[in-house]
N, C-alpha and C positions, 0 to 999 in steps of 0.2 A: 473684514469690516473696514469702510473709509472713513476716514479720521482728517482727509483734505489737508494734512500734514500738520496741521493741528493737536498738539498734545492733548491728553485726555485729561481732564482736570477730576481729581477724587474728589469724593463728595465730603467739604466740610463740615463740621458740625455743625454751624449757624443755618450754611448754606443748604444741609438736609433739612431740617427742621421746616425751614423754608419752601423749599422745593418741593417737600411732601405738602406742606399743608396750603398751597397755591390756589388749589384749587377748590378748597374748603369754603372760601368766602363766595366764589362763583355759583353761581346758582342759588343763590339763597342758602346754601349748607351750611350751615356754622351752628356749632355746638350753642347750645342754652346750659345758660348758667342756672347751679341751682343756689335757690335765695340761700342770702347770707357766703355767698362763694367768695372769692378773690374777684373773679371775674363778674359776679353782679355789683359790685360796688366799685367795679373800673369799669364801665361798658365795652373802651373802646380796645380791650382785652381782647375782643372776639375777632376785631381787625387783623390783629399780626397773632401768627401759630408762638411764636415765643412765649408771648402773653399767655396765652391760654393755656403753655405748658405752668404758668406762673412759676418762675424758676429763680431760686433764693441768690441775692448777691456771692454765696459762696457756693451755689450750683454753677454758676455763670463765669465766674474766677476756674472752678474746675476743669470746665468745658474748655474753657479759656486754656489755659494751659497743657490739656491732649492735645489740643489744635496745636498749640507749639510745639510741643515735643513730637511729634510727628512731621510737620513741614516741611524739613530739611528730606526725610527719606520718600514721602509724598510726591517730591518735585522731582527727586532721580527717578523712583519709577516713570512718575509723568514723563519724561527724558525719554527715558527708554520704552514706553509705548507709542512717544513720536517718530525716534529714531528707525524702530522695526516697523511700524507704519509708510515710512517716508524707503526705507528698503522693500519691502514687499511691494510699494509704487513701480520704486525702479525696477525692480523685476520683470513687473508684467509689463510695464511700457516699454523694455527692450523689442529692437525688432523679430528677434525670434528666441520669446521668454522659452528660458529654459526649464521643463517641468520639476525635474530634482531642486533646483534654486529658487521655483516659488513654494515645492511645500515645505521646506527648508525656513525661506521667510515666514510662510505661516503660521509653520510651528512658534517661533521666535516670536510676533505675532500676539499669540495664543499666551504663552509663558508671561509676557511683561502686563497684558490685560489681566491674567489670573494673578498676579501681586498684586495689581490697581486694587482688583475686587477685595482679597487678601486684605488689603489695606483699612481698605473702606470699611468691611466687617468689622476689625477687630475695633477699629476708631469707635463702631457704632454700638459695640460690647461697650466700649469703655465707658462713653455718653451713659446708654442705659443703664450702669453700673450708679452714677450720680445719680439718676432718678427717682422719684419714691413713686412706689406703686400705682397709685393715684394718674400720677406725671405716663410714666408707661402706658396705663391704660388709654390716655387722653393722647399721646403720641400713637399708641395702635388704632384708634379712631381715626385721627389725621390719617394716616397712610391709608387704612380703608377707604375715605372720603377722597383721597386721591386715586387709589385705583378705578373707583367708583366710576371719576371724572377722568380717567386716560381712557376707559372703554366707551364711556359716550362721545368723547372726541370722536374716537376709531368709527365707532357706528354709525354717528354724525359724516365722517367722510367715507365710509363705505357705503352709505345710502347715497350722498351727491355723486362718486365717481358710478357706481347703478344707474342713478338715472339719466348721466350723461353719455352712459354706454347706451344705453335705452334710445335717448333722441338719436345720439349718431345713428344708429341701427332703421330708426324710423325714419329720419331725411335719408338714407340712404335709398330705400325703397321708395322716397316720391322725387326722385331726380325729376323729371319733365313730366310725372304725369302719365306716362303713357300705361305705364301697366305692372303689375308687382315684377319685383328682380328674382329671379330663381338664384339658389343658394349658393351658386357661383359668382354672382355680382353680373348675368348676364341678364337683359330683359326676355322675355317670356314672349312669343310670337305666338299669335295663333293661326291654324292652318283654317287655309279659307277653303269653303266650300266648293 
């Protein structure tokens, strides 16, 4: 995987929260409050995913503080999945990459991304651990309403890159006019009588 030598950054709390719920307001998606909620006597709760988790000053201090006490080891992994990223580059950009030395990198690779992940999980045990039930629910909503909106993306550009395959394919066959291209890309001659 390319990383453009760029560290991978884990997903923080705030910034998961976020991240998942992006796309929730797009499209008209956003949860309704039910009367008498937190979020119908704020409206503009339904704006930012935080809000809508409605999450208590001493939810917030919580969160607050996994995010720190993890930081410090956050940033070495993040290190070290630049560092084997930026190795596995140089590998293969050698003039005659050696096979042994790029599964090698790989592996290594492979290893510092499954601690990133490592990471992430456990960060997002801990967050959920702060949560009440309610809060859960309403975060597993959000992440549905974003998977929702990552596959309509997808679909959304696997229909435009179709149907741009599509015209290329059809300008192809009217170059000049003269007569459809046989599957070669040659034109089609007919024999004359």
């Amino acid at each position: 995987m390319k990383h453009n030598g760029k560290p991978v950054t884990s997903l923080a709390a705030f910034a998961f929260f976020t991240a998942i719920a992006c796309s929730s307001v797009s499209y008209g998606q956003t949860l309704q409050p039910q009367p008498g909620s937190p979020q119908a006597q704020n409206p503009g709760a339904l704006d930012d995913p935080i809000r809508q988790l409605s999450l208590t000053p001493e939810q917030r201090e919580q969160i607050r503080s996994i995010r720190q006490q993890t930081n410090v080891e956050r940033a070495a992994i993040n290190q070290r999945v630049g560092e084997a990223n930026r190795a596995l580059e140089a590998a293969l950009d050698s003039d005659n990459p050696d096979e042994a030395l790029v599964e090698q990198r790989m592996r290594d690779l492979a290893a510092a991304q499954a601690l990133a992940m490592r990471m992430r999980i456990s960060t997002e045990v801990k967050i959920r651990r702060v949560l009440t039930v309610e809060q859960r629910t309403i975060l597993r909503s959000l992440r549905q309403q974003a998977r929702e909106m990552r596959r309509e993306r997808l679909d959304v550009r696997d229909q435009r890159q179709r149907r741009r395959e599509e015209r290329r394919n059809t300008l192809r066959n009217q170059r000049n006019g003269l007569g459809p291209l046989s599957p070669g890309g040659e034109l089609q001659r007919r024999p004359r009588p």
